[in-house]
N, CA and C atoms as an extended XYZ file, in Angstrom:
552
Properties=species:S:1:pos:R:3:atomname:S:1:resname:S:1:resid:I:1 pbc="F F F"
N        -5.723       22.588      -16.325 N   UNK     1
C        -5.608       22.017      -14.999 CA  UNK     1
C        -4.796       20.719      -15.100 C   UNK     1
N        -3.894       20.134      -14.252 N   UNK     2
C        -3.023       19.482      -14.222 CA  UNK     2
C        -4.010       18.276      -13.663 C   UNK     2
N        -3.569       16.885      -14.366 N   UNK     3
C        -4.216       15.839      -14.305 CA  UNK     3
C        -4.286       15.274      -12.988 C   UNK     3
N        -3.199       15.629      -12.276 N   UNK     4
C        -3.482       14.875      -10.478 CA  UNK     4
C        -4.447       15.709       -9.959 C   UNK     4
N        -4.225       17.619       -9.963 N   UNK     5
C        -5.375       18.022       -9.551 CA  UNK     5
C        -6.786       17.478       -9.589 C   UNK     5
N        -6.997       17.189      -11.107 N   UNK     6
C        -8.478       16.134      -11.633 CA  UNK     6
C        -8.899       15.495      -10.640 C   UNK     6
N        -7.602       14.178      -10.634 N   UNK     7
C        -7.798       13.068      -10.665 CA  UNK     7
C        -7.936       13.040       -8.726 C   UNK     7
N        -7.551       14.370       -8.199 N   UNK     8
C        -7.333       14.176       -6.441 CA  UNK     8
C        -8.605       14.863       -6.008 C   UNK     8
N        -9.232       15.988       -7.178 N   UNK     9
C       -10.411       16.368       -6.541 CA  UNK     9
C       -11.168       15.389       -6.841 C   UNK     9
N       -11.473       14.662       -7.691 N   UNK    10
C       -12.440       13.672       -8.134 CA  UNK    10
C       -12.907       12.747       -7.017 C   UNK    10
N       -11.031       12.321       -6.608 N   UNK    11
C       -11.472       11.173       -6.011 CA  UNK    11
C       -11.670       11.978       -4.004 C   UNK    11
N       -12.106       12.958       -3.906 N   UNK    12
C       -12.211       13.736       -2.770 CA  UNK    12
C       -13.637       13.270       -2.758 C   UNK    12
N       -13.700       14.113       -4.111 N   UNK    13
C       -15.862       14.049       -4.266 CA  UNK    13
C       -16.347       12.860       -3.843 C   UNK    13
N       -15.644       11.731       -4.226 N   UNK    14
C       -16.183       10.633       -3.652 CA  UNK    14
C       -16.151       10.308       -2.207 C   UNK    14
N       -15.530       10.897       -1.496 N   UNK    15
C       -15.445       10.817       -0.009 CA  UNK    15
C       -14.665       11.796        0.746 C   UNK    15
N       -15.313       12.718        1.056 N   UNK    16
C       -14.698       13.669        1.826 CA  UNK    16
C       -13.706       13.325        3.554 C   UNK    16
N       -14.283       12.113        3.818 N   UNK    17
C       -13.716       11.735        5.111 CA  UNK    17
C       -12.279       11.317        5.069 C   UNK    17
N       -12.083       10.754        3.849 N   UNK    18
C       -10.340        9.762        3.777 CA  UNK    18
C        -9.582       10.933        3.033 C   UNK    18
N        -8.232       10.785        3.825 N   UNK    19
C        -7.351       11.277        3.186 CA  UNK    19
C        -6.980       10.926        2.011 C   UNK    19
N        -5.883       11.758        1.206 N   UNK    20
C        -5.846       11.187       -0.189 CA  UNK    20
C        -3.795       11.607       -0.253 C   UNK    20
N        -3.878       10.545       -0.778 N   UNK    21
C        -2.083       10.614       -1.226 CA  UNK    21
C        -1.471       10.073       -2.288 C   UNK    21
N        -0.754       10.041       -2.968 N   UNK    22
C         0.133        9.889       -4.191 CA  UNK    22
C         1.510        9.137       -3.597 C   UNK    22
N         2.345        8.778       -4.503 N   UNK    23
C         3.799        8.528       -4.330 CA  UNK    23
C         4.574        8.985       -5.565 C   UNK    23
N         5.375        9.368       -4.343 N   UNK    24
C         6.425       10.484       -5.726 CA  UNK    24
C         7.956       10.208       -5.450 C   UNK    24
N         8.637       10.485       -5.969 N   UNK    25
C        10.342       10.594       -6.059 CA  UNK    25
C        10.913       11.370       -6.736 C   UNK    25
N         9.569       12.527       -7.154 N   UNK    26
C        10.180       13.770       -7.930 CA  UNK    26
C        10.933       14.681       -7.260 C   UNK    26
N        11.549       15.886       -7.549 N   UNK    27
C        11.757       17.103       -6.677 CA  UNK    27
C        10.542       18.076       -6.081 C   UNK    27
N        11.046       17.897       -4.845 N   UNK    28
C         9.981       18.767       -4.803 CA  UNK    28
C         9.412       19.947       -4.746 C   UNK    28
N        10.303       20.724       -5.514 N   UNK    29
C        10.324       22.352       -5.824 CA  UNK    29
C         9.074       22.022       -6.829 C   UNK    29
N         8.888       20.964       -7.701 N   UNK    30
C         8.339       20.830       -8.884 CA  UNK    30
C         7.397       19.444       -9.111 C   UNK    30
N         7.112       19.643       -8.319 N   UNK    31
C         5.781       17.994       -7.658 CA  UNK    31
C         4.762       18.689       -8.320 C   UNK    31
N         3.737       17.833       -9.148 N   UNK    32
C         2.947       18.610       -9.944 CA  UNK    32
C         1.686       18.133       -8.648 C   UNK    32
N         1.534       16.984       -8.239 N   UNK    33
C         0.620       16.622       -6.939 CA  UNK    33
C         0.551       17.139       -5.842 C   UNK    33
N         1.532       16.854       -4.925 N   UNK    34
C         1.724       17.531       -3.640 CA  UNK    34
C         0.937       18.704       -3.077 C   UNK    34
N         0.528       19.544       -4.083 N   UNK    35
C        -0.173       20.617       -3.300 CA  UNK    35
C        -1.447       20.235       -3.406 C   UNK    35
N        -1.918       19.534       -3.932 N   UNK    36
C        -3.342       18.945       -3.750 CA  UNK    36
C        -3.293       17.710       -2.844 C   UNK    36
N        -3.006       16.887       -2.231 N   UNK    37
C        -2.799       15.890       -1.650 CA  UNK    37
C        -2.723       15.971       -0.026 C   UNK    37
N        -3.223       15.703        0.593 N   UNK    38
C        -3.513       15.530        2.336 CA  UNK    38
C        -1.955       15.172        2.731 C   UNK    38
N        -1.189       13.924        2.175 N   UNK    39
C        -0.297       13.305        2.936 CA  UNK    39
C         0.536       12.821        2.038 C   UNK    39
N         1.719       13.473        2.315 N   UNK    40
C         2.687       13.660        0.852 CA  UNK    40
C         3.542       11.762        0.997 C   UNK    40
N         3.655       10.888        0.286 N   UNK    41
C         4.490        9.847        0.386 CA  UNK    41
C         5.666       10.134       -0.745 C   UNK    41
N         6.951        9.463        0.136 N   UNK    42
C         8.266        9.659       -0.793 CA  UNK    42
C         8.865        8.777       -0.709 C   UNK    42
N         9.485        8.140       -1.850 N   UNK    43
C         9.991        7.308       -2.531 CA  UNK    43
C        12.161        7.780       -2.384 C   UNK    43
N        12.882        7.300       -1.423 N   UNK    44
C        14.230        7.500       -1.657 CA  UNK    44
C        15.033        6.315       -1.226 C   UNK    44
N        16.272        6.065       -2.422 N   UNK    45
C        17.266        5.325       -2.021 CA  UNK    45
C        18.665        5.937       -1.320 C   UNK    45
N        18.622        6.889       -0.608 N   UNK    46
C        19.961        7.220       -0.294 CA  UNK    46
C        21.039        5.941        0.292 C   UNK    46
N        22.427        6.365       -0.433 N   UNK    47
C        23.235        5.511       -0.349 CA  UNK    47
C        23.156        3.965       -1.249 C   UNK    47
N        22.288        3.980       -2.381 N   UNK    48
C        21.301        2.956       -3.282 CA  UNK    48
C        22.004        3.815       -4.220 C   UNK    48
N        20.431        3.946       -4.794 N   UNK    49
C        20.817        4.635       -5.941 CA  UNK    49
C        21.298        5.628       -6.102 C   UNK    49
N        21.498        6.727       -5.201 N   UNK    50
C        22.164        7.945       -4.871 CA  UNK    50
C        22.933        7.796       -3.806 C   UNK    50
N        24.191        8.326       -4.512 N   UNK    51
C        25.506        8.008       -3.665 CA  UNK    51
C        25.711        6.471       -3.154 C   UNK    51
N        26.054        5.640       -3.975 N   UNK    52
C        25.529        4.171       -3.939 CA  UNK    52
C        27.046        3.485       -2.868 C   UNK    52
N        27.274        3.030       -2.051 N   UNK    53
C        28.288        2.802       -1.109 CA  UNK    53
C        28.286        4.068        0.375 C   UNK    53
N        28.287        5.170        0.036 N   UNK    54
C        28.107        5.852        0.934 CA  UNK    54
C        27.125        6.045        2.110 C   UNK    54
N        27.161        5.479        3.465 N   UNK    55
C        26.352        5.634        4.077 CA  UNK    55
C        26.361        6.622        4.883 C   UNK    55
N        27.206        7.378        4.905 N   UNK    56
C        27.629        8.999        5.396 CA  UNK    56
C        26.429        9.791        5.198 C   UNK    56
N        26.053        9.571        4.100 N   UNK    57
C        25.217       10.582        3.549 CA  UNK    57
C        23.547       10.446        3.871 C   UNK    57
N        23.282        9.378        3.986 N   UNK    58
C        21.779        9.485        4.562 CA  UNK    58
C        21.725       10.169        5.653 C   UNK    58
N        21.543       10.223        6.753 N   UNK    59
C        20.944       11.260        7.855 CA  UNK    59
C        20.956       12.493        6.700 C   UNK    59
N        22.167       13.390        6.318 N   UNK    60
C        22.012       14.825        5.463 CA  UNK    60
C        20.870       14.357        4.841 C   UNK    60
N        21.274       13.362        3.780 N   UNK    61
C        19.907       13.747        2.583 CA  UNK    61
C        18.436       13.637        2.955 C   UNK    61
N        18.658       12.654        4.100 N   UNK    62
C        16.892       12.352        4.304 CA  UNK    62
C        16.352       13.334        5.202 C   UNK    62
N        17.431       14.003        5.931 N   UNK    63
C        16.524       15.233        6.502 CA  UNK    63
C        16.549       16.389        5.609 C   UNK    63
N        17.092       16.527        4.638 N   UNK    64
C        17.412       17.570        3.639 CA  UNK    64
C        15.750       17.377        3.235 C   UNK    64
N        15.416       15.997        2.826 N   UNK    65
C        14.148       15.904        1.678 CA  UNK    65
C        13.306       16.131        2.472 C   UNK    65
N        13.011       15.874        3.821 N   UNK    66
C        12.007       15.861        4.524 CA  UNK    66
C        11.869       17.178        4.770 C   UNK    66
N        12.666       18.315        5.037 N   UNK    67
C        12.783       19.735        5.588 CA  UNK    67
C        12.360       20.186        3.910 C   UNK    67
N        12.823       19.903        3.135 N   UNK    68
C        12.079       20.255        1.754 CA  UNK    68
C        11.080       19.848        1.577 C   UNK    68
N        10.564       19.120        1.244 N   UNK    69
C         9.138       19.194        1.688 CA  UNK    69
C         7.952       19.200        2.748 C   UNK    69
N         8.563       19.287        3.589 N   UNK    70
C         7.930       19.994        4.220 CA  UNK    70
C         7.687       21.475        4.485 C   UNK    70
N         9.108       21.897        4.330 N   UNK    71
C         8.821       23.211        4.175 CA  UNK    71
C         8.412       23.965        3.193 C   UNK    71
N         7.940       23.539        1.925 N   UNK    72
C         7.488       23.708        0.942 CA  UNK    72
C         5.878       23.793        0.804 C   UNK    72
N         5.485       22.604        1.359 N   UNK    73
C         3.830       21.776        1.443 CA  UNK    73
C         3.140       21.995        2.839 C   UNK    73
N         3.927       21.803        3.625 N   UNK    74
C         3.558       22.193        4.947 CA  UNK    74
C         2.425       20.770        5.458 C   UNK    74
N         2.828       19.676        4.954 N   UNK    75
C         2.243       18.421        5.305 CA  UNK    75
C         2.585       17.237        5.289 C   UNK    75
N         1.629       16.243        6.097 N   UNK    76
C         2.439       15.036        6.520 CA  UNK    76
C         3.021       14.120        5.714 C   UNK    76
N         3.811       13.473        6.224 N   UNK    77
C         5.057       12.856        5.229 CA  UNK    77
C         5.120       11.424        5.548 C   UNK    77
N         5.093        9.942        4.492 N   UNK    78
C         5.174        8.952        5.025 CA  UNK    78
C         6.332        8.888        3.804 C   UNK    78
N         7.696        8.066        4.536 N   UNK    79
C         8.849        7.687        3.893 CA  UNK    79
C         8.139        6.160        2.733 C   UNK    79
N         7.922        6.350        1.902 N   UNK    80
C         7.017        5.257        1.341 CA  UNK    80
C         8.130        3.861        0.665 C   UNK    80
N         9.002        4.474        0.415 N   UNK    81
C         9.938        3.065        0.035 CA  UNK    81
C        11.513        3.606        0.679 C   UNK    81
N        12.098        2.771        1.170 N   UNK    82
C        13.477        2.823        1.587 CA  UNK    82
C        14.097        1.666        1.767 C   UNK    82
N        15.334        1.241        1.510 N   UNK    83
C        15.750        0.038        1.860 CA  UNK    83
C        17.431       -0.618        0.658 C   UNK    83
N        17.928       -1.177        0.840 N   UNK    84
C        19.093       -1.898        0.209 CA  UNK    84
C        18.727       -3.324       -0.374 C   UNK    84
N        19.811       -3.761       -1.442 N   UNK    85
C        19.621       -4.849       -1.626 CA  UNK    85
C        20.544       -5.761       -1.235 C   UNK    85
N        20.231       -7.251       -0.670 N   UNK    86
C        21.319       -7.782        0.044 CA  UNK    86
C        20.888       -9.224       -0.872 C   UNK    86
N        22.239       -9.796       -0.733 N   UNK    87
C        22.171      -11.623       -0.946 CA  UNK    87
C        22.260      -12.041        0.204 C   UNK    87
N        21.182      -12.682        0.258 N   UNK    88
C        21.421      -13.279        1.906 CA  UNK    88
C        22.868      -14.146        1.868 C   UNK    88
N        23.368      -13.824        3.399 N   UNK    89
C        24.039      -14.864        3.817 CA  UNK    89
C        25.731      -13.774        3.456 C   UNK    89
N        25.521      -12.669        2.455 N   UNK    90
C        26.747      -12.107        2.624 CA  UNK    90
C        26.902      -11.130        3.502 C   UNK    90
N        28.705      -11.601        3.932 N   UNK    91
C        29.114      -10.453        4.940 CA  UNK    91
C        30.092      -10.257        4.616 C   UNK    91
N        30.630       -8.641        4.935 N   UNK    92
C        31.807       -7.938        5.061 CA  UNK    92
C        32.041       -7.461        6.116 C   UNK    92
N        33.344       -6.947        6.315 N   UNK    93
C        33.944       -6.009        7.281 CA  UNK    93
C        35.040       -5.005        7.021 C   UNK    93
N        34.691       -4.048        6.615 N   UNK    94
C        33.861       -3.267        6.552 CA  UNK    94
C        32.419       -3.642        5.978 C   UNK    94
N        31.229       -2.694        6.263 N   UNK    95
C        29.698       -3.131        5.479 CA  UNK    95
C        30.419       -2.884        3.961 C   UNK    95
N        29.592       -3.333        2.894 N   UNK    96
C        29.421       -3.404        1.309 CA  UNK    96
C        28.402       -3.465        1.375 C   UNK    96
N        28.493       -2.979       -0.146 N   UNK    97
C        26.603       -2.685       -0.710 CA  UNK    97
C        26.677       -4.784       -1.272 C   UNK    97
N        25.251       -4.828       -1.017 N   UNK    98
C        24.832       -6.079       -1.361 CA  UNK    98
C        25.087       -7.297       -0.043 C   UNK    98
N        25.440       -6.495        1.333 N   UNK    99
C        25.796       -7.562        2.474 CA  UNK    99
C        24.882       -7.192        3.685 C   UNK    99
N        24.553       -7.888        3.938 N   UNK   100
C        23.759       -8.035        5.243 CA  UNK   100
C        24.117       -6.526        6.212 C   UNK   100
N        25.208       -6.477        6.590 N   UNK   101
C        25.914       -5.131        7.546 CA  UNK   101
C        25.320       -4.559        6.959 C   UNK   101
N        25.533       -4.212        5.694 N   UNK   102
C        25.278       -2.494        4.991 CA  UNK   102
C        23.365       -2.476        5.019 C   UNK   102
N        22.695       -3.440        4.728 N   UNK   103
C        21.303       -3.066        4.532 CA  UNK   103
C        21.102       -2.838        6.174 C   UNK   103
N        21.499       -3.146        7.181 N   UNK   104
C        21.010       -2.853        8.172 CA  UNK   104
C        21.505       -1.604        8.732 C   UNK   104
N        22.933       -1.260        8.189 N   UNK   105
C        23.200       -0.078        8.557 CA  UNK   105
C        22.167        0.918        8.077 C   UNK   105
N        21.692        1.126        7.007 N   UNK   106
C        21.000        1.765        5.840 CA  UNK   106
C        19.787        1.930        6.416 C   UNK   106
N        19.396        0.768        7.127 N   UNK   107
C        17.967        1.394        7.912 CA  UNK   107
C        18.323        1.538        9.296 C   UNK   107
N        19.201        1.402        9.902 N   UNK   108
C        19.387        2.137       11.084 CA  UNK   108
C        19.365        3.602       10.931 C   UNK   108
N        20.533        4.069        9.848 N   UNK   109
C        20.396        5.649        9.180 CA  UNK   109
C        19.128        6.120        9.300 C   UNK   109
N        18.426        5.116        8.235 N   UNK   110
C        17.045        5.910        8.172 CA  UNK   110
C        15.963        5.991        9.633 C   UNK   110
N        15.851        4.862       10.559 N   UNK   111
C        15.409        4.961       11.532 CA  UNK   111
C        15.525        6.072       12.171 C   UNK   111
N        17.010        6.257       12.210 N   UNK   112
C        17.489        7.661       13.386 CA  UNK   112
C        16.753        8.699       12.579 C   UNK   112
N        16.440        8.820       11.517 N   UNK   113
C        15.863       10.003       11.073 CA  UNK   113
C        14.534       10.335       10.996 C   UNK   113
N        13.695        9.397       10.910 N   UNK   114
C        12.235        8.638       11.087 CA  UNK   114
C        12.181        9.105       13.118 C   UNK   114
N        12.877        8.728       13.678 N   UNK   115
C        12.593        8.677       15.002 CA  UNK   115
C        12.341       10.540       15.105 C   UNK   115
N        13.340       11.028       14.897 N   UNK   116
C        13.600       12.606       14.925 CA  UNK   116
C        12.708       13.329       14.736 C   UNK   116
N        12.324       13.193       12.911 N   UNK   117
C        11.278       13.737       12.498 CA  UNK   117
C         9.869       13.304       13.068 C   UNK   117
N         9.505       12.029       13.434 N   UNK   118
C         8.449       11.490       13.852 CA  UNK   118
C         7.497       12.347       14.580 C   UNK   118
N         8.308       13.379       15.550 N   UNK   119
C         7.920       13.984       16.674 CA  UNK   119
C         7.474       15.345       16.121 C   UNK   119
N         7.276       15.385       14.587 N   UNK   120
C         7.355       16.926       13.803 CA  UNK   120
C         5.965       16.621       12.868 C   UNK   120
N         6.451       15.501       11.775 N   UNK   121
C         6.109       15.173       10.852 CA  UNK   121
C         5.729       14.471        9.833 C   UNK   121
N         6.723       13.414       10.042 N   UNK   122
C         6.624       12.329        9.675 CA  UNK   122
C         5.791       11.165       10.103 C   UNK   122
N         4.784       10.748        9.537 N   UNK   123
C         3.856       10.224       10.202 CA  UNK   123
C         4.151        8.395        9.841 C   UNK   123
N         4.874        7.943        8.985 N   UNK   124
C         4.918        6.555        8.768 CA  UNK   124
C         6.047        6.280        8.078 C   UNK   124
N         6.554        4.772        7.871 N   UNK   125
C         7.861        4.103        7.270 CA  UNK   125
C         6.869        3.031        6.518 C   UNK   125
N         7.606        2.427        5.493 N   UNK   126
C         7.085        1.612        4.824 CA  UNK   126
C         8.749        1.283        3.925 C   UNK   126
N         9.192        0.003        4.600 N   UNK   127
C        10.108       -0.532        3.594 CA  UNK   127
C         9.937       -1.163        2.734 C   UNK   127
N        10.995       -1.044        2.034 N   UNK   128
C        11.046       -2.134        0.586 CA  UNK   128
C        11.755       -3.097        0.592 C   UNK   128
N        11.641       -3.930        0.580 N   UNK   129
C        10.478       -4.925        0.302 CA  UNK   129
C        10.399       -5.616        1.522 C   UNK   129
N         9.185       -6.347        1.720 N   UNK   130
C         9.124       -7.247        2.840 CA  UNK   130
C         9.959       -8.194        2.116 C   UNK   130
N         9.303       -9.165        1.310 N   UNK   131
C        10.905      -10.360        1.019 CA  UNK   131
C        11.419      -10.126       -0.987 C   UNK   131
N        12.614      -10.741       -1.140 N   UNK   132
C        12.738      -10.700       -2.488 CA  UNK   132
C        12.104      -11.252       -3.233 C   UNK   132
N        11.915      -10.729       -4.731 N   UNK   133
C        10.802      -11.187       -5.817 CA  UNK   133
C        11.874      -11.306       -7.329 C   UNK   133
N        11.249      -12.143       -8.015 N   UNK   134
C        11.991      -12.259       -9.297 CA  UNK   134
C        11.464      -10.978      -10.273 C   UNK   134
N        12.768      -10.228      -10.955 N   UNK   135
C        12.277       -9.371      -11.998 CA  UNK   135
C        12.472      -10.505      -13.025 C   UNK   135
N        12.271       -8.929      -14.419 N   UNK   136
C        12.814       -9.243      -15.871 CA  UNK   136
C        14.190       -9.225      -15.488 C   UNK   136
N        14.953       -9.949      -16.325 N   UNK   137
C        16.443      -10.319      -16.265 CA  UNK   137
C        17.146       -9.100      -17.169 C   UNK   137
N        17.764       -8.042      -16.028 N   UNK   138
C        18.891       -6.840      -16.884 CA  UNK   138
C        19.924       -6.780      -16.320 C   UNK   138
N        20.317       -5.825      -16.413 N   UNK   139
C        22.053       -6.110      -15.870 CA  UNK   139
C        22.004       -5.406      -14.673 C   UNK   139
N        20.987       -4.759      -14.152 N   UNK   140
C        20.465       -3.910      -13.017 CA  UNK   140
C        19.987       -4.406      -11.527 C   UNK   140
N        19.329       -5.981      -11.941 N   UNK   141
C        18.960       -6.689      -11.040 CA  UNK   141
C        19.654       -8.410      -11.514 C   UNK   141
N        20.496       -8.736      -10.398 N   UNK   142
C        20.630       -9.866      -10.975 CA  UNK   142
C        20.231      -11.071       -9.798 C   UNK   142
N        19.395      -11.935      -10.572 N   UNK   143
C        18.571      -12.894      -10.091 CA  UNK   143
C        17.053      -12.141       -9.252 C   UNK   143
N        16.518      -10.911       -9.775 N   UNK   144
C        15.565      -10.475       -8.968 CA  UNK   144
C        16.049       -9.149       -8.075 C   UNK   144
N        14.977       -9.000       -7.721 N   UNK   145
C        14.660       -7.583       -6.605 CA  UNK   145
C        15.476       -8.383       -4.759 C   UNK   145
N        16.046       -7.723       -4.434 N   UNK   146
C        16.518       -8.631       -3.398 CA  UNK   146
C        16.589       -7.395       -2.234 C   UNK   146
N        15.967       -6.734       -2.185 N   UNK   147
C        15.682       -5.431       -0.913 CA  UNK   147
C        14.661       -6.366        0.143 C   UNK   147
N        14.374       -7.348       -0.409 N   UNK   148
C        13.221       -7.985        0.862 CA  UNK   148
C        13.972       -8.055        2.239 C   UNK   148
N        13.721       -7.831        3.566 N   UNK   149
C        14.398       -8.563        4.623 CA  UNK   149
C        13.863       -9.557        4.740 C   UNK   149
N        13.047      -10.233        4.143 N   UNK   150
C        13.068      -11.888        3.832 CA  UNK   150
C        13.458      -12.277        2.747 C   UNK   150
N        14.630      -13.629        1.985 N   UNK   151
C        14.947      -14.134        0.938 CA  UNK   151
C        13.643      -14.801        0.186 C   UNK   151
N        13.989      -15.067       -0.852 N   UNK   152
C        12.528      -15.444       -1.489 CA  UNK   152
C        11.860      -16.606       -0.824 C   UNK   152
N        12.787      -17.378       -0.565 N   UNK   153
C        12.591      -19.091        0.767 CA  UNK   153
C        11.887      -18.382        2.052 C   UNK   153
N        11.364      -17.277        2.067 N   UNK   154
C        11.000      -16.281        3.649 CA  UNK   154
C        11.902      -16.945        4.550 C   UNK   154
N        13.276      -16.877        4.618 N   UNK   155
C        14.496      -16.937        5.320 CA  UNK   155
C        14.519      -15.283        5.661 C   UNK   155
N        14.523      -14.933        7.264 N   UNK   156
C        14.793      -13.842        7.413 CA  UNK   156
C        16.618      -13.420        7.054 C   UNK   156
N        16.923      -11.977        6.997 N   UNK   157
C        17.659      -11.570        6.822 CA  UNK   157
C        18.224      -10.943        8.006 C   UNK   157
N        19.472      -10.325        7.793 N   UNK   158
C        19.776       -9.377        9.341 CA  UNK   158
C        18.749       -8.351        9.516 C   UNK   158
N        18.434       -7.811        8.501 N   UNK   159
C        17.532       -6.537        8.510 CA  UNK   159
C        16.175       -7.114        9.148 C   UNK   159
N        15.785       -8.048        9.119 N   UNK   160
C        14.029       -8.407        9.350 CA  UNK   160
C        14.382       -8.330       10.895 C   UNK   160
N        15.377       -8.912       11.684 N   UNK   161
C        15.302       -8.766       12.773 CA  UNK   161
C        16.001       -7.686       13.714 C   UNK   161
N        16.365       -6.538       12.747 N   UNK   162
C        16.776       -5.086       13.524 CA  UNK   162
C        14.804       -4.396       12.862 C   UNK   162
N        14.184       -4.739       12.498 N   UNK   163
C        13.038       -4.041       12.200 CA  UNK   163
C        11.730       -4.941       12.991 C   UNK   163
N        12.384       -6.347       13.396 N   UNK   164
C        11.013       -6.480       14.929 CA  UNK   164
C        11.528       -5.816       15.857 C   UNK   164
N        12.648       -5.494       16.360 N   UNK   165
C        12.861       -4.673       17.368 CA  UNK   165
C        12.362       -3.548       17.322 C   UNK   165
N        12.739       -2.620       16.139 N   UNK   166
C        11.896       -1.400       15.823 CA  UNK   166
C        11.070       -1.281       16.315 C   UNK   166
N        10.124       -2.308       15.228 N   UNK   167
C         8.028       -2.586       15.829 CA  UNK   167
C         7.879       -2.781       16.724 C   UNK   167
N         8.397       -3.525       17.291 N   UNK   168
C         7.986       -3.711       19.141 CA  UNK   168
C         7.960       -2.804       19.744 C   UNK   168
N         9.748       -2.140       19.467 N   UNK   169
C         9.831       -0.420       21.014 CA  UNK   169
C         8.743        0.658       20.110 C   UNK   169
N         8.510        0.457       18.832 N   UNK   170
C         7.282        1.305       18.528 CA  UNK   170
C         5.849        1.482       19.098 C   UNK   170
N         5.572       -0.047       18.703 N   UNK   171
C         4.491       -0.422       19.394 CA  UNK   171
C         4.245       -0.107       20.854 C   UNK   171
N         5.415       -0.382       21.596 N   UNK   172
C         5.360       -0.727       23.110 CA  UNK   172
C         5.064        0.898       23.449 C   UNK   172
N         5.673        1.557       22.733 N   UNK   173
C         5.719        3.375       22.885 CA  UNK   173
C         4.334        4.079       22.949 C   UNK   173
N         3.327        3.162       22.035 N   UNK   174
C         2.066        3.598       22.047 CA  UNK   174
C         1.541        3.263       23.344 C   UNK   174
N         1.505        2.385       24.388 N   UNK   175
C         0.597        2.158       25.017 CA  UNK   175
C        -0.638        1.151       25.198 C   UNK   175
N        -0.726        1.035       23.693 N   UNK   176
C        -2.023        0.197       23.116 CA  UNK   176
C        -1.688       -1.409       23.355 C   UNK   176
N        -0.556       -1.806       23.959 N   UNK   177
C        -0.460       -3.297       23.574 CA  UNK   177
C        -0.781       -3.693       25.098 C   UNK   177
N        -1.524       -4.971       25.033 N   UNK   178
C        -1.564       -5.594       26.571 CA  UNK   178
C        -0.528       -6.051       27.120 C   UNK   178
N        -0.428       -5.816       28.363 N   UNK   179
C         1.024       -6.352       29.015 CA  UNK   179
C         1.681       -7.562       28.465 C   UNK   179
N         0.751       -8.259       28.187 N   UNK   180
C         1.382      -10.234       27.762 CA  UNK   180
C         2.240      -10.201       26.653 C   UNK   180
N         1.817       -8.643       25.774 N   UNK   181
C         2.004       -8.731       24.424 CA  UNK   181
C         3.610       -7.889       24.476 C   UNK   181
N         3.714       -7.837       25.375 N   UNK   182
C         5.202       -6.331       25.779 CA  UNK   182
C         6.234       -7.236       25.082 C   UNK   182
N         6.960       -6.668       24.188 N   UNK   183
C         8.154       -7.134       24.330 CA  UNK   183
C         9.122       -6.834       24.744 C   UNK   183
N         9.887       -7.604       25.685 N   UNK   184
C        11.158       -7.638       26.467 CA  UNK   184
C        11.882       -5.881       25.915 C   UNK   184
């Protein structure tokens, strides 16, 4: 028996009421979890680390992964990490990877696809990172993790404020907020 099976019935036994989920970024023809798991979470950088400049390509890939697993598992899906890395304060024109334009383009992409699926399947977003953090020093990250839409100073970024708009028309969509609380 495969160790997530174990480790997902185990932790069932302990409470039958809560859902139970994992995070993965495997394929998912070959997710050794997923079929035991209530609520599948996925881990993707499109246009990052795959296909790194190209922002063409997110809408295809992220509905590609989502229609794959889903159609595979036949269950709910939270996008568990997504996002770019930016230095604050840079801009291009055209967007570039590492500039303000491009991380916001990157989650606009993903939004439009989050919005789509939402109405199917997709039950949650969770970006990366709320603000930047210092790594180990490689040639991979330089000066730190910098996907935060806050700088490490919690200086927002362009991205922090295309994602209160988000939350708000999200929020406002539910119903649940008191009038005072509406945003414009």
């Amino acid at each position: 028996m495969p160790w997530n099976r174990t480790l997902i019935a185990h932790t069932k036994s302990l409470d039958r009421t809560r859902p139970v989920t994992f995070i993965t970024d495997s394929n998912f023809a070959r997710d050794k979890g997923a079929p035991y798991v209530d609520v599948i979470c996925v881990n993707s950088y499109f246009s990052w680390y795959h296909d790194p400049g190209h922002l063409e390509v997110i809408p295809f890939q992220l509905n590609t992964q989502f229609e794959n697993w889903y159609g595979k598992y036949q269950k709910p899906i939270i996008q568990s990490e997504y996002g770019a890395d930016v230095v604050p304060g840079l801009h291009t024109d055209p967007p570039m990877m590492f500039t303000e334009e491009y991380q916001k383009i990157v989650l606009q992409n993903y939004h439009d696809v989050f919005d789509q699926k939402r109405k199917e399947y997709v039950i949650g977003e969770l970006i990366w990172n709320f603000a930047d953090f210092m790594t180990a020093q490689t040639v991979t990250r330089v000066v730190g993790n910098k996907k935060g839409i806050f700088s490490r100073q919690r200086q927002p970024k362009a991205g922090a404020f295309l994602l209160r708009e988000r939350y708000w028309r999200l929020a406002n969509e539910t119903g649940l907020l008191p009038i005072r609380a509406r945003y414009p």
